[in-house]
C-alpha positions in Angstrom: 120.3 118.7 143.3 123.1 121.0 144.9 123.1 124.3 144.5 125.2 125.6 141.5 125.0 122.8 139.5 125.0 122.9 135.9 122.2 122.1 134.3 121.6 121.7 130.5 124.9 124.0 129.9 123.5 127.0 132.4 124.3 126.8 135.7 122.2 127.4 138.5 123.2 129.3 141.0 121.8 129.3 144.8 119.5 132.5 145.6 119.6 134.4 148.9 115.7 133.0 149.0 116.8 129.6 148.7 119.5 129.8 151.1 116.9 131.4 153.7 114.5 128.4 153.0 117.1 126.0 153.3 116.7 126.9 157.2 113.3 126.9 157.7 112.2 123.3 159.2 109.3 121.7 156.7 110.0 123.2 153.9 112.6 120.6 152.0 109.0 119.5 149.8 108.7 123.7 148.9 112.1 123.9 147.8 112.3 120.3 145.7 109.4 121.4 144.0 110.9 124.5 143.0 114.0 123.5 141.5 112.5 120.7 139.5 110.6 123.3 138.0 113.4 125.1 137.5 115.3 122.2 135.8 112.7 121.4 133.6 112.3 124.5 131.9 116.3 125.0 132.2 116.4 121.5 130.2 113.7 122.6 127.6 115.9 125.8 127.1 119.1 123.3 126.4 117.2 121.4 124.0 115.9 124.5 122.1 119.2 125.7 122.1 121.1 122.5 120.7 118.5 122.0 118.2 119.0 123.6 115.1 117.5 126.4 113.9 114.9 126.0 110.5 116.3 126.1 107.2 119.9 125.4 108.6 121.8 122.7 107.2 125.1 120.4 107.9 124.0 119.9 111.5 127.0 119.5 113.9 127.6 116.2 116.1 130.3 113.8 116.6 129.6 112.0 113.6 128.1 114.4 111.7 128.5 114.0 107.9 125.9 116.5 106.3 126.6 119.3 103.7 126.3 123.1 104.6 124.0 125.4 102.9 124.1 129.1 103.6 122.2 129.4 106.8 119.0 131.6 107.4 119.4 134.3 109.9 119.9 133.3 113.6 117.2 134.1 116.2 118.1 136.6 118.4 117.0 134.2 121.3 120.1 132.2 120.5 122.3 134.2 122.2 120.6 134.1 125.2 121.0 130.9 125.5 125.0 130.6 125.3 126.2 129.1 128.7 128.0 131.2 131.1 132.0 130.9 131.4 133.8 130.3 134.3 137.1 132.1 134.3 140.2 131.0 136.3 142.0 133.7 138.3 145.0 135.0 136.2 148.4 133.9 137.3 151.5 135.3 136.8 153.0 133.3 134.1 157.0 133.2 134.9 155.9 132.0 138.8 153.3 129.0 137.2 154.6 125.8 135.7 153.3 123.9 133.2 152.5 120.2 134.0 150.3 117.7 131.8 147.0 117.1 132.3 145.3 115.2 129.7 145.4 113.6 126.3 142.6 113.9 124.2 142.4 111.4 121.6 139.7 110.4 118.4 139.2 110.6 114.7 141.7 113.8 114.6 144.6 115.0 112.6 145.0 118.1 114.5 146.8 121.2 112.2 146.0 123.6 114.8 144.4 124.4 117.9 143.2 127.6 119.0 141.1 129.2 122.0 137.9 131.7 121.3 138.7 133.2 124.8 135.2 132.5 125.8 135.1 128.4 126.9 135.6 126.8 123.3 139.0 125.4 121.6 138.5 124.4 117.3 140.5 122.0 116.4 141.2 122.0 112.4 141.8 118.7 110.8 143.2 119.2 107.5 142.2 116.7 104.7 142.7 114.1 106.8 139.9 114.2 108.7 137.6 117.1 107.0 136.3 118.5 110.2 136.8 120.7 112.7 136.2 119.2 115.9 135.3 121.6 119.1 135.8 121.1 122.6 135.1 122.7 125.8 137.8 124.4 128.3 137.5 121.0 130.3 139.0 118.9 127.0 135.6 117.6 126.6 133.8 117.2 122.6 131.3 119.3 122.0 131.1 118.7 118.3 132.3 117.4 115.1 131.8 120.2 112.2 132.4 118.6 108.8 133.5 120.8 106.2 131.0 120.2 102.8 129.1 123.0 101.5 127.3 123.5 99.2 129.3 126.5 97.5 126.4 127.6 95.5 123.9 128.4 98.0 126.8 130.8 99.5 126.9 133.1 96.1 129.1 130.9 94.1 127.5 129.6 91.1 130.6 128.8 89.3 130.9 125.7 91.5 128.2 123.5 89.7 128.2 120.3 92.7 126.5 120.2 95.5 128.9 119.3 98.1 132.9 120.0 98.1 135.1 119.4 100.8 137.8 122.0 102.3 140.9 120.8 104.6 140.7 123.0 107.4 144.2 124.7 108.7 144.2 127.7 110.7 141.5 129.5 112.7 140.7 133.5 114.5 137.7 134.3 116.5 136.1 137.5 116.7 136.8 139.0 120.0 133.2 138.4 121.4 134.2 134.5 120.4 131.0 134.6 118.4 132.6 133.7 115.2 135.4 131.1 114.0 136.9 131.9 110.6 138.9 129.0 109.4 141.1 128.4 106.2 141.0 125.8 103.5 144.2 124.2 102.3 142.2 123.4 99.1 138.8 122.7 98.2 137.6 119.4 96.5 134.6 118.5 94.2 133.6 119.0 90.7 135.6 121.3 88.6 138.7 122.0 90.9 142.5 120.9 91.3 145.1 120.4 91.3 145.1 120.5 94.9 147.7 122.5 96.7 151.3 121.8 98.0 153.6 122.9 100.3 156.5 123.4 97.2 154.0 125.3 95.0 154.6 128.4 93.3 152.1 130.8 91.4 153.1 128.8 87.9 151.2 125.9 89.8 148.3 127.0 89.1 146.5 126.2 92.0 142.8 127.0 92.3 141.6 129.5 94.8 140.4 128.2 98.3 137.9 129.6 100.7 137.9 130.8 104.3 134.5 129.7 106.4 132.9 131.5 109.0 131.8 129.2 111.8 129.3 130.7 114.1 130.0 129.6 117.9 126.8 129.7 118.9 125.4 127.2 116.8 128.4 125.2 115.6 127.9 125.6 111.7 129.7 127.1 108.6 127.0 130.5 107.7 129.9 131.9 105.2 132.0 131.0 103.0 134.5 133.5 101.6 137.1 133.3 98.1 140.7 133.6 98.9 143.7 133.0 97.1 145.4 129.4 96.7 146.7 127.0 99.7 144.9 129.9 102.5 147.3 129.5 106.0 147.2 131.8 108.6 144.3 133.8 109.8 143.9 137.0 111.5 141.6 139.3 112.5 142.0 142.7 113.1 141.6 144.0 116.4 138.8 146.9 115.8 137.1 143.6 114.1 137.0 145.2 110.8 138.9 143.0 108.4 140.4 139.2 108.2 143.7 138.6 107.0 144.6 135.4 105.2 147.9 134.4 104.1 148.0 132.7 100.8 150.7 130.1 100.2 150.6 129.5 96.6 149.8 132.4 95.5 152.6 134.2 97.5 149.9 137.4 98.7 147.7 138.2 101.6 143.9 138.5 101.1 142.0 141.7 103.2 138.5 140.2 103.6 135.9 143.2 104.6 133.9 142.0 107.9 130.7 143.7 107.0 130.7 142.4 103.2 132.0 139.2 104.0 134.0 139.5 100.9 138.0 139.6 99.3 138.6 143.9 98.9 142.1 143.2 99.1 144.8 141.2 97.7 148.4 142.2 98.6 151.4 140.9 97.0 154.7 139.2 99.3 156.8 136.5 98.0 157.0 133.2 98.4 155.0 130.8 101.1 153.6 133.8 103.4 152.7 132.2 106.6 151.9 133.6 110.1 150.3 136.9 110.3 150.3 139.2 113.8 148.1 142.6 113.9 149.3 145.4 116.2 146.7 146.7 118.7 145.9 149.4 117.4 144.6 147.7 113.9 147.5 149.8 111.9 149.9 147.3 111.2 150.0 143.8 110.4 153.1 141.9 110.7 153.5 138.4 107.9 156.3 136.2 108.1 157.2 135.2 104.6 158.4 131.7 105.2 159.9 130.8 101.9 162.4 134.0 102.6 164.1 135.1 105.8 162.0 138.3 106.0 159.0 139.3 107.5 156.2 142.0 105.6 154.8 145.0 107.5 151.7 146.0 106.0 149.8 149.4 106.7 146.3 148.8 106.6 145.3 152.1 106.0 146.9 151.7 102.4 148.5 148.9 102.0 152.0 149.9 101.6 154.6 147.1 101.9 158.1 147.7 104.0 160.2 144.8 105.3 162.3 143.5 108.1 164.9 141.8 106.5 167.2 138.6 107.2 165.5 138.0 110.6 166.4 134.2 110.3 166.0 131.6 108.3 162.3 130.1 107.3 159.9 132.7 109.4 157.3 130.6 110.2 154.9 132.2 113.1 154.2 135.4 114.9 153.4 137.0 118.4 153.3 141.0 119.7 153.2 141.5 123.2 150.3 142.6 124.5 151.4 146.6 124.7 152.5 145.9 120.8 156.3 146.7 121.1 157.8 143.7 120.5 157.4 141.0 117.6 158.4 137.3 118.4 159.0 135.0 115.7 160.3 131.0 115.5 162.2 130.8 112.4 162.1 127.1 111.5 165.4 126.3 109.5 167.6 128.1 112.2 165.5 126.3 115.4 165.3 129.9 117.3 162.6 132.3 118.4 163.7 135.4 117.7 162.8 139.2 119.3 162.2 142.0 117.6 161.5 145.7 118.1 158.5 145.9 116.5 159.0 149.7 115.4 162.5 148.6 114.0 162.6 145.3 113.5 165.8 145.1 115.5 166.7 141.5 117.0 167.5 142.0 120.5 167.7 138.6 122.1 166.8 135.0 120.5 166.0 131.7 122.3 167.2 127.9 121.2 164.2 126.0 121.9 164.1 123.1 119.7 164.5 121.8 116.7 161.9 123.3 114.1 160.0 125.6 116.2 156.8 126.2 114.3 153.9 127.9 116.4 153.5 130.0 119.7 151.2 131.5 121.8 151.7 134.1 124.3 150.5 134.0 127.7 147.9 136.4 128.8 150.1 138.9 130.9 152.9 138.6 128.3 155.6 137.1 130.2 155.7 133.5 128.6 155.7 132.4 125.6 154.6 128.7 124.3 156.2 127.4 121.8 155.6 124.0 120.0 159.3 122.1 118.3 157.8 120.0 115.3 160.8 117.9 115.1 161.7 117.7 118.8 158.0 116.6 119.9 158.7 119.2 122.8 156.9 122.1 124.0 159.2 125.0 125.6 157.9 127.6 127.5 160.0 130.8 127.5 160.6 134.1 129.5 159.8 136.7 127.7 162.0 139.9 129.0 165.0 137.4 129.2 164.4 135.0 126.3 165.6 132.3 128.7 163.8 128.4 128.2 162.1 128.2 131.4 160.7 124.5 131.1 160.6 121.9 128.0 158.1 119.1 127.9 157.7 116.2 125.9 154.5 116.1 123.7 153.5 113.6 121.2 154.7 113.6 117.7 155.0 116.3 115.8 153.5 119.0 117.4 152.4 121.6 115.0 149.9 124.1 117.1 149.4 125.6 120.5 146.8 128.1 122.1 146.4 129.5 125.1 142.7 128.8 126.9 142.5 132.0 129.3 139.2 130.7 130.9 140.9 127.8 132.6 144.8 128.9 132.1 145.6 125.9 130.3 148.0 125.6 127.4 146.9 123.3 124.6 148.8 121.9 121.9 148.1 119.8 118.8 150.1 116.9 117.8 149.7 116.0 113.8 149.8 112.4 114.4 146.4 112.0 116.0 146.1 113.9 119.3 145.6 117.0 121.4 147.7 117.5 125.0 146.2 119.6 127.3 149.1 121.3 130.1 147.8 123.1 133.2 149.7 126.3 133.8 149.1 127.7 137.1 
């Protein structure tokens, strides 16, 4: 075995001792001995580690089809046993071109993509598919999550079966990328319906949906949270205190307390709220109200509502730079991407990148943005302090989400129709 190899998901790296015995004559048989040694017990460790814990249900796997009750408590040994992450050197985004380098195929129906920052990408796949499906930086499957539960054994007795599916949308990790949280179009099972649309209005009568909390570690659903109807967008706030969810057909955004793991919040906006942004700082949060051509600005230290008006027609997603001054929205009916003083909400420049620009993602240093054109089936990646296209790509069709993987500087972006294309940007 070389040096450095990876073995059961840790690698192991070459010691100054080893490299010393390496050039002493005779003593190859020391040093095999050693490391098979060290590759058993580094192989035990995997296999503890992908096993799941007692008392944990709705195991995670490529075909995994199992029901998810609320977990017991996770051993503090698990985190121990998390494999290192390789990060890529940065790069400076407006000198790096994008350029494809893989499709990645399977039973998918890809809503969104989106990077934990620490070596894993969720994939959500609607009702299509009922799963999330996880993957590592490489484009590899790690893992199939399916998305019964058992709503009972999380607190909710109102929900008398024992299994009801969600149709996973949107996703935010924590910033230790310990924890997915991931919204529900609907929920189905006994005793609810109708199920959501994208016309609704609150006279629909929709039933409420649920956000689940995926734990990274261990690959399953340990919470499951009450929302309002048709759940969207999710959000976390930067000092890791509260979630944000925007609800679609109930035309408000739910404030879910971390530390409870329940609803304290639920703040009126209009119709069909979508994308949600949170300035660094945790103050603000920024929602584009996509049945309007406004976007909400929300003080989280009350609540109080004021509004950038008339910022373009169907505001779908949202984007700060990293420093928090400006606010970059696509607004889908008018095909742009708009900038905005975030203080003011001011337009100061706007970009033509496609038809039906739906979701971005901002590159780490700030300089580029990526944005996905539904109805093009392109992806356009766009200066930032100029607004100017830079380079469009053809993607599959439909393409609906994008993230940013920082740990391998790759830009990934998923395609409704059935796949996820991975770009190198460097």
């Amino acid at each position: 075995m070389k040096p450095g190899r990876v073995v059961a998901g840790i690698r192991v790296d070459p010691s100054p001792v080893f490299k010393r015995r390496r050039r002493i004559a005779g003593s190859g048989l020391a040093v095999f001995a050693v490391l098979a040694v060290a590759v058993a017990t580094l192989a035990r460790m995997g296999h503890d580690a992908a096993a799941p814990p007692a008392g944990r249900g709705g195991t995670a796997t490529a075909v995994a089809t199992a029901t998810t009750t609320a977990p017991t408590p996770t051993s503090a040994a698990a985190a121990a046993l998390v494999s290192p992450v390789v990060t890529a050197p940065p790069v400076v985004s407006v000198a790096s071109r994008l350029v494809k380098l893989r499709v990645v195929g399977g039973d998918i129906s890809p809503k969104s993509v989106v990077a934990s920052g620490h070596g894993l990408v969720f994939a959500q796949n609607m009702m299509y598919r009922h799963s999330v499906t996880v993957y590592d930086a490489e484009g590899a499957q790690k893992a199939t999550i399916p998305d019964s539960v058992d709503l009972r054994s999380f607190g909710f007795d109102q929900y008398p079966g024992s299994s009801y599916k969600g149709a996973p949308v949107e996703a935010a990790f924590t910033t230790d990328g310990r924890f997915g949280y991931v919204s529900n179009y609907s929920m189905y099972g006994p005793g609810v319906g109708p199920e959501g649309n994208d016309s609704c209005t609150k006279a629909s009568h929709v039933d409420p949906s649920f956000v689940y909390r995926i734990d990274a570690q261990t690959l399953r659903i340990d919470q499951a949270i009450k929302v309002g109807a048709v759940p969207k967008y999710v959000a976390i706030t930067p000092d890791q205190r509260h979630v944000l969810v925007s609800n679609w057909c109930t035309f408000d955004l739910s404030v879910i307390d971390v530390a409870t793991h329940a609803e304290v919040q639920r703040i009126p906006l209009g119709p069909h709220p979508r994308g949600i942004v949170v300035s660094p700082d945790s103050r603000v949060a920024y929602v584009a109200v996509m049945g309007s051509r406004d976007i909400a600005r929300v003080a989280l230290d009350g609540f109080a509502v004021t509004w950038f008006r008339n910022v373009g027609s169907g505001p779908r997603h949202l984007v700060l730079s990293p420093d928090g001054h400006w606010l970059y929205v696509t607004t889908n009916g008018d095909g742009h991407v708009v900038k905005l003083d975030a203080a003011t909400g001011v337009a100061v420049a706007r970009a033509v990148t496609g038809q039906a620009p739906r979701s971005m993602a901002m590159a780490p240093d700030g300089q580029a943005l990526y944005v996905v054109n539904y109805e093009a089936s392109t992806l356009s990646k766009v200066r930032t302090d100029t607004m100017t296209v830079m380079q469009t790509l053809p993607t599959g069709h439909h393409p609906i989400g994008v993230t940013y993987e920082p740990t391998a500087n790759r830009v990934w972006v998923a395609c409704y129709s059935g796949s996820i294309m991975i770009f190198n940007d460097a």
